[in-house]
C-alpha positions in Angstrom: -12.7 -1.7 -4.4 -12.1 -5.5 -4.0 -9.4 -6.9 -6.5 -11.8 -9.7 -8.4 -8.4 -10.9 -10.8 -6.9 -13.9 -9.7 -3.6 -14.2 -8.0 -0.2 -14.8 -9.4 0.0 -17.6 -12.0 0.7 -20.7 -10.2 2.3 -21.7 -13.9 5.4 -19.7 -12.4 7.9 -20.2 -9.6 7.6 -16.9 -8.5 6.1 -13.3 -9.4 9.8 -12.3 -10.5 9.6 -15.1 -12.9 5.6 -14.5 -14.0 6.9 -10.7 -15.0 9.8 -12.3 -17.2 7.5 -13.9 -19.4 5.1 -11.5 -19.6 7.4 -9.4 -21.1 7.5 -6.8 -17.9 11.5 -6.0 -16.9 13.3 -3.9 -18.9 16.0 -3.4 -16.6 16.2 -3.7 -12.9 18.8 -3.0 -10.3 20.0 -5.8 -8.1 18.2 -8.6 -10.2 19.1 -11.4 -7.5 18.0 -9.4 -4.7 14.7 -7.9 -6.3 13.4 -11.2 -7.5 13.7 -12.9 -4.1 11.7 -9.9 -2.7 9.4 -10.5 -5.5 9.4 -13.8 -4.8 9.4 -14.3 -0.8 8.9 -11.2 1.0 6.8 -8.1 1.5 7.9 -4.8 0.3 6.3 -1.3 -0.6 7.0 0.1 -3.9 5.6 3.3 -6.1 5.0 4.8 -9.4 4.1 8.5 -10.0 1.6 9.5 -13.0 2.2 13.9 -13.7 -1.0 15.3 -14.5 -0.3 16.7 -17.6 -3.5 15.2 -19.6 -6.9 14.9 -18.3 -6.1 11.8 -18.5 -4.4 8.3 -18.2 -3.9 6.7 -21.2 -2.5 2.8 -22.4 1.2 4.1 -21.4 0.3 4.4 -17.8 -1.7 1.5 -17.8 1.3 -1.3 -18.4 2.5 0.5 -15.0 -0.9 0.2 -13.1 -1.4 -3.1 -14.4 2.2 -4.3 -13.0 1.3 -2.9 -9.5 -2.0 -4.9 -9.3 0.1 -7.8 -9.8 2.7 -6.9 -7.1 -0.1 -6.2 -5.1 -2.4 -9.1 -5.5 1.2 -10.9 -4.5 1.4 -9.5 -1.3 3.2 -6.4 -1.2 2.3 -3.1 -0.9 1.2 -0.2 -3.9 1.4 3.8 -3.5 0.3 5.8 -6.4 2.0 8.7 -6.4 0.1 12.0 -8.5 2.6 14.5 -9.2 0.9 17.5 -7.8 4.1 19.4 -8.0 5.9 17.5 -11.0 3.0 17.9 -13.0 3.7 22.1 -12.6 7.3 21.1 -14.5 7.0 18.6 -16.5 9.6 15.9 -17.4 11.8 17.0 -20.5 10.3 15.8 -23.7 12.7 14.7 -26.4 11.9 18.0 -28.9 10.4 21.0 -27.3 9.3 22.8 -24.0 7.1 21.7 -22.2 3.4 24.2 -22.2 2.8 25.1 -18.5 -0.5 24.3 -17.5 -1.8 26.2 -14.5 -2.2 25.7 -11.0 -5.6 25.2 -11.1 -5.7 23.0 -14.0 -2.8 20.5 -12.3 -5.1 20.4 -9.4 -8.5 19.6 -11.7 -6.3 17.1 -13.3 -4.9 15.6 -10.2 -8.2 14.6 -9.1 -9.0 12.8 -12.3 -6.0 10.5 -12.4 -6.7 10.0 -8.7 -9.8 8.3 -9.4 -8.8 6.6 -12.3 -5.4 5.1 -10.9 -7.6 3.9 -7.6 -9.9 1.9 -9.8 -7.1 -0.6 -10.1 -5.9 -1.2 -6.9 -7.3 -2.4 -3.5 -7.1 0.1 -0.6 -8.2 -2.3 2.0 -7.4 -5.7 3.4 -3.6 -6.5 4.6 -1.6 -4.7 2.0 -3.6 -1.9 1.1 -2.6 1.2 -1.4 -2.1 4.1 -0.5 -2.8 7.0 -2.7 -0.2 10.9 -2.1 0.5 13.8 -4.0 4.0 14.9 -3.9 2.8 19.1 -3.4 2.5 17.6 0.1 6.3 17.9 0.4 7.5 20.3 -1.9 4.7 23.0 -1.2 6.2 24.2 1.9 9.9 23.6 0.7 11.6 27.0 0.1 13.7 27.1 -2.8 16.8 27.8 -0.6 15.9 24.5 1.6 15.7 22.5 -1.5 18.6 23.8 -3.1 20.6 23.3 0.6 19.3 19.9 1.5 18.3 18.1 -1.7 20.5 20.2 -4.8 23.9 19.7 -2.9 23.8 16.0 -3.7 23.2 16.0 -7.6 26.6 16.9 -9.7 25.8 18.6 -12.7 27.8 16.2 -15.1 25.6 13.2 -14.4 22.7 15.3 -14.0 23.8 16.4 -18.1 24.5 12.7 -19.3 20.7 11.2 -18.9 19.9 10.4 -22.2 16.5 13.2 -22.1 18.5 16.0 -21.1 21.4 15.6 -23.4 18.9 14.8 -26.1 17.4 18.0 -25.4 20.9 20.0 -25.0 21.5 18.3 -28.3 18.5 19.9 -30.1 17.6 23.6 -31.5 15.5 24.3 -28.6 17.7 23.4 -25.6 16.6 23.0 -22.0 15.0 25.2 -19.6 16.0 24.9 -16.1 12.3 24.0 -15.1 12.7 20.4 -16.6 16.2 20.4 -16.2 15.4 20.2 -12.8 12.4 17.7 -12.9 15.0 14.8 -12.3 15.6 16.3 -8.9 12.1 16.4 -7.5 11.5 12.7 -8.7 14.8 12.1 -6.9 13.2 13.7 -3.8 9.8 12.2 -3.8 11.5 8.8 -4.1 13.4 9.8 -0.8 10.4 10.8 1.2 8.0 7.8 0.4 11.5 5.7 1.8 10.9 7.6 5.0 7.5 8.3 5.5 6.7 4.4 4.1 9.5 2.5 4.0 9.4 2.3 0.1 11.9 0.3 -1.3 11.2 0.2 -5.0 10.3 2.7 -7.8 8.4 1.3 -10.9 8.6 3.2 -14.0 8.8 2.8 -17.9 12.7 2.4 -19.4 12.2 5.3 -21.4 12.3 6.9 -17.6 15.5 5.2 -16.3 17.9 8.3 -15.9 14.7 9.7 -13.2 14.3 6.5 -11.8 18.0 6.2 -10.8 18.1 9.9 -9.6 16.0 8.6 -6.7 18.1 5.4 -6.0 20.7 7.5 -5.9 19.9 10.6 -3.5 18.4 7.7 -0.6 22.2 6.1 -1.0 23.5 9.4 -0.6 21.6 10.7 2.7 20.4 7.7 4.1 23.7 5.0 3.2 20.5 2.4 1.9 20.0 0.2 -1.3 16.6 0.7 -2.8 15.8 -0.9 -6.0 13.9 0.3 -9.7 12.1 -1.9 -11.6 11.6 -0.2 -15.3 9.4 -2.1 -18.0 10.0 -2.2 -21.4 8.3 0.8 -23.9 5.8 -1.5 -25.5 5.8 -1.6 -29.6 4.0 -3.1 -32.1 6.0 -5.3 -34.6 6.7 -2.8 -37.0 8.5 -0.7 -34.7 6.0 1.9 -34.0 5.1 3.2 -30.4 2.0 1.1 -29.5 -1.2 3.0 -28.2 -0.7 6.2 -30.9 -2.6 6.0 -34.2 -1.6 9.3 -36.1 -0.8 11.2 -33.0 -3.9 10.2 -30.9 -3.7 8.6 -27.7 -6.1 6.0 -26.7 -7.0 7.3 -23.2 -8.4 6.0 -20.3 -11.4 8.0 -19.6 -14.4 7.1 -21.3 -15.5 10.6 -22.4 -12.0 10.9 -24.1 -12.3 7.5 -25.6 -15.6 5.4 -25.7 -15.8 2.1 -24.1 -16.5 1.3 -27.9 -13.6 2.8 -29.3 -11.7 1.2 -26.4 -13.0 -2.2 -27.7 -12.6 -1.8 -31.5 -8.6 -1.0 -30.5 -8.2 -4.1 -29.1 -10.6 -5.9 -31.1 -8.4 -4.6 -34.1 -4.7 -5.8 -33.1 -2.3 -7.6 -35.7 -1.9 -11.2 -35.1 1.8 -10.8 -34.9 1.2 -8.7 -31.4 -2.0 -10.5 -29.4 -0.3 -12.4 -28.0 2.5 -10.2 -26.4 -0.7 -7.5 -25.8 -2.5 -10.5 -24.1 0.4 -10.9 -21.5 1.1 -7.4 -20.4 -2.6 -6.3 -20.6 -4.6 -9.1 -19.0 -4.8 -11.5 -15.9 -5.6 -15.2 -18.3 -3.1 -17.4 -17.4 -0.2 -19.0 -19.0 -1.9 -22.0 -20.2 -5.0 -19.8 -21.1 -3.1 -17.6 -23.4 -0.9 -20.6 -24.9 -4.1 -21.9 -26.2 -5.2 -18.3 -27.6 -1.6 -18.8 -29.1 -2.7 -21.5 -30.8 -5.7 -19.9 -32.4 -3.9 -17.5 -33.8 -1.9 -20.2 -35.0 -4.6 -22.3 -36.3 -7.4 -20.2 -37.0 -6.4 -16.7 -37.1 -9.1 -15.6 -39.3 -11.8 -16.1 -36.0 -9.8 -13.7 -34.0 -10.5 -15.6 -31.2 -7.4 -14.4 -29.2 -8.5 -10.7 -30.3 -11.9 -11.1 -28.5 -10.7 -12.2 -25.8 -7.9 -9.3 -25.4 -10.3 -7.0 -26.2 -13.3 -8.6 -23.6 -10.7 -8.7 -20.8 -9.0 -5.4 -21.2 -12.6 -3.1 -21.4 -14.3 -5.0 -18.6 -10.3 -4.3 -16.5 -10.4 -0.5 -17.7 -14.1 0.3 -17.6 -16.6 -2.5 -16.5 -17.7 -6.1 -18.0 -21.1 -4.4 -18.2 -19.7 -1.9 -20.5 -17.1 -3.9 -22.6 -20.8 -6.2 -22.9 -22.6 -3.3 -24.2 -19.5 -2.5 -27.1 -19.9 -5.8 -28.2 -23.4 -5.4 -28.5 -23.1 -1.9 -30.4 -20.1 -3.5 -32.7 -22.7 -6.6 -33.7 -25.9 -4.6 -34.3 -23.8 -1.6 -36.2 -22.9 -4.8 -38.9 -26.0 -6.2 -38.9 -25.4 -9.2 -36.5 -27.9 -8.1 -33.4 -30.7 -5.6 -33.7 -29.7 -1.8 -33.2 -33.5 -1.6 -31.0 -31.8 -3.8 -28.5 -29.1 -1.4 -27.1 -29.5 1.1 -24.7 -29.2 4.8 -26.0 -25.6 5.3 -24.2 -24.4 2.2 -25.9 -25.3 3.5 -29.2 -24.5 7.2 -29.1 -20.9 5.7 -27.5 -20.3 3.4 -30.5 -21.8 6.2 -33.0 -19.1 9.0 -31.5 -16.5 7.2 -33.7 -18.1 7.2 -36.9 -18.1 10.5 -39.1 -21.5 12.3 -39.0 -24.0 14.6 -40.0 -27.3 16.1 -38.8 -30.3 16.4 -41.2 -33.9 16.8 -40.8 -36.6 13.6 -41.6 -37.0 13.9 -45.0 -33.5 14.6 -46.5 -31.9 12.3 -49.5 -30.5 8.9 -48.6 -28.0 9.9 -51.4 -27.4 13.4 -50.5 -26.4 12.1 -46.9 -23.9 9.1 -48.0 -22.3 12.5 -49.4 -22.9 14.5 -46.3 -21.2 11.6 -44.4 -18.1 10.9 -47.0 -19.5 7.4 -47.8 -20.0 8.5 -51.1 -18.1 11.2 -53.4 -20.8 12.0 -55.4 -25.2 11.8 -55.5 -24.7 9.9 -58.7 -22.1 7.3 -57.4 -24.8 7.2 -54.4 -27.7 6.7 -55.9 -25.9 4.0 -58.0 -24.8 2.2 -54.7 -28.2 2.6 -54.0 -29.5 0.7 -57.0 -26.9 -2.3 -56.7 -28.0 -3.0 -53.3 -25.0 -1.6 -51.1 -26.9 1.0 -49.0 -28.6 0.7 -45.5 -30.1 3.0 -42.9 -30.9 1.5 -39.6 -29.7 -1.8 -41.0 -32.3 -2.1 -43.4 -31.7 -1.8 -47.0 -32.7 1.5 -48.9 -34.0 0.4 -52.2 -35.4 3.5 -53.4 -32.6 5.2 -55.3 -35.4 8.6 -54.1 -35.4 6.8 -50.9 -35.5 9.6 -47.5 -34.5 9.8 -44.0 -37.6 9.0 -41.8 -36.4 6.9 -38.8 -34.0 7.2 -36.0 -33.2 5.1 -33.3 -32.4 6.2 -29.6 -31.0 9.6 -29.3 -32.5 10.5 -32.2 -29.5 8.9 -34.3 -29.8 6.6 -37.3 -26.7 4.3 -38.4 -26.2 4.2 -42.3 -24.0 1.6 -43.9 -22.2 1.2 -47.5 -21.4 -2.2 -48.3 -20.7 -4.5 -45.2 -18.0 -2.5 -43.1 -18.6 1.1 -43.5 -20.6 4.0 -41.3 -21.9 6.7 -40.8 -24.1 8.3 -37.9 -27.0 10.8 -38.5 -28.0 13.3 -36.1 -32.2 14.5 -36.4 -31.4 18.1 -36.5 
């Protein structure tokens, strides 16, 4: 892959100062040192993604994003897959961890793999590099580890990071298996310092207490500074984790969340965050979003700094080609373009977020706005029907008798209430 984004904003000093007002550093160690680093020099830093999903999701990529833009600065990425880590698990803030298998950590391994290497250049004069930390550990007996690595982590510090003692804290405890988790993360941190000379650890705040466990254990055996660079959890302005709508992450992979969906997400975020969502998640410049700031200011009613978060983030995550084809599917599924005109894996990608039904050519218009839960009732159908509210295909149904008889590519059909809401059918 050939990094197309620009290079750091030449609005800024320095990259240390660009990730400042982006809203990037959370915390840091050795601020003075890191940023002239940043700044001036050439350094090799990590992350590491556990494959316990499928899939990536907008979490991970605030982290990926913030290596592509050390990386298009000049220094060099490794994306570390937790091959063994994935088989523990980091300790969540309630219960246990499920174990997944061996086989399914390796199935998933190979997933986020792929998907971290889409954003990242593995050629030219700082290239990434891509490892899996079972490399190390596989061969490691448990007596080796406990000799060479355990001896130099004292229970009492290991017991104050805030997710262990929030787990010690809870009805359910802590298992040894995550209680140790902090110790491999400490480990991996040490071999990439030896086997690459990496000097820095990127990782999200709410992951500070692993983070420093690494820091730590290369002071200890090897008498060297290294630094951590954690960003902050991102939130919308009520408070509320962003990325989550009741409980569902928005992931990275397409089959787990369409290049549609994908767009609608950022298509629909409140005023009072674009702007923050347009630093952290895209590569427009200072002056580029100031003027986006203004919109919203001005004219907040075009969206205009919406489109563009949304335009730059699916063509970053997925392609332009098919953040193109959502905006396409999102005009002709209102009325705006003609539904002919898009491809068949445009529409049945846009038509996977809408609730459904299947029914055979010939089935009531009215009986399917109640199939589909646009309507409670075939009387309160028909009667949307009548005042002019109902389409199929975009065109309006004007027979309160009227039937399904067309479909589109894929053998779907789109039918709309009023101006806003849908529904897919399926020919059965």
């Amino acid at each position: 892959m050939t990094i197309s984004n620009q290079s750091n904003d030449k609005s800024f000093k320095g990259l240390w100062e660009e990730l400042q007002w982006r809203g990037l550093v959370a915390i840091s160690t050795d601020e003075a040192e890191l940023s002239k680093q940043l700044n001036s020099g050439k350094l090799t830093y990590y992350i590491g993604f556990d494959p316990t999903a499928p899939s990536l999701h907008l979490g991970n990529l605030v982290q990926l994003l913030v290596m592509r833009r050390l990386q298009l600065a000049g220094h060099n990425p490794i994306v570390l897959i937790g091959g063994s880590t994935g088989l523990v698990g980091d300790p969540r803030p309630t219960a246990e961890r499920t174990l997944n298998t061996k086989e399914t950590v390796a199935e998933w391994v190979e997933k986020l793999s792929k998907q971290a290497s889409r954003f990242l250049d593995f050629s030219g004069s700082n290239p990434a590099s891509l490892v899996n930390n079972l490399d190390w550990t596989a061969s490691l007996s448990a007596i080796d580890f406990l000799r060479e690595i355990g001896k130099h982590f004292r229970v009492g510090k290991m017991l104050s990071k805030e997710a262990v003692s929030a787990r010690l804290n809870s009805e359910h405890g802590i298992s040894y298996t995550e209680f140790s988790y902090q110790i491999l993360q400490g480990y991996d941190f040490l071999e990439l310092f030896r086997r690459n000379n990496c000097t820095l650890q990127l990782g999200g705040s709410d992951q500070w207490g692993n983070l420093t466990s690494g820091s730590d254990l290369i002071h200890k055996v090897e008498g060297k500074s290294v630094h951590l660079l954690a960003t902050p959890l991102i939130t919308n302005s009520d408070g509320k984790k962003f990325g989550k709508s009741e409980g569902n992450a928005v992931w990275l992979d397409a089959e787990l969340t369409s290049p549609y969906a994908f767009y609608q997400f950022w298509l629909n975020v409140e005023d009072a965050d674009v702007v923050d969502r347009l630093k952290v998640f895209t590569f427009l410049s200072k002056s580029e979003i100031e003027e986006l700031e203004k919109q919203v200011a001005s004219a907040p009613h075009l969206r205009e700094a919406q489109r563009a978060l949304a335009l730059e983030v699916t063509s970053l995550v997925h392609s332009p080609e098919a953040a193109q084809g959502a905006i396409q599917a999102s005009k002709a599924l209102f009325g705006q373009a003609e539904l002919t005109d898009l491809s068949e894996a445009d529409l049945l990608s846009a038509l996977s977020e809408l609730p459904s039904t299947k029914a055979a050519k010939g089935a009531s218009i009215a009986q399917l706005l109640v199939d589909t839960g646009l309507e409670s009732s075939v009387s309160a159908a028909r009667r949307a029907i009548k005042e002019g509210g109902v389409y199929l295909n975009n065109e309006k149904v004007a027979d309160e008798a009227a039937v399904f008889d067309q479909v589109l590519a894929g053998n779907a059909a789109v039918l709309r209430r009023g101006k806003k809401t849908l529904a897919a059918i399926y020919l059965s």
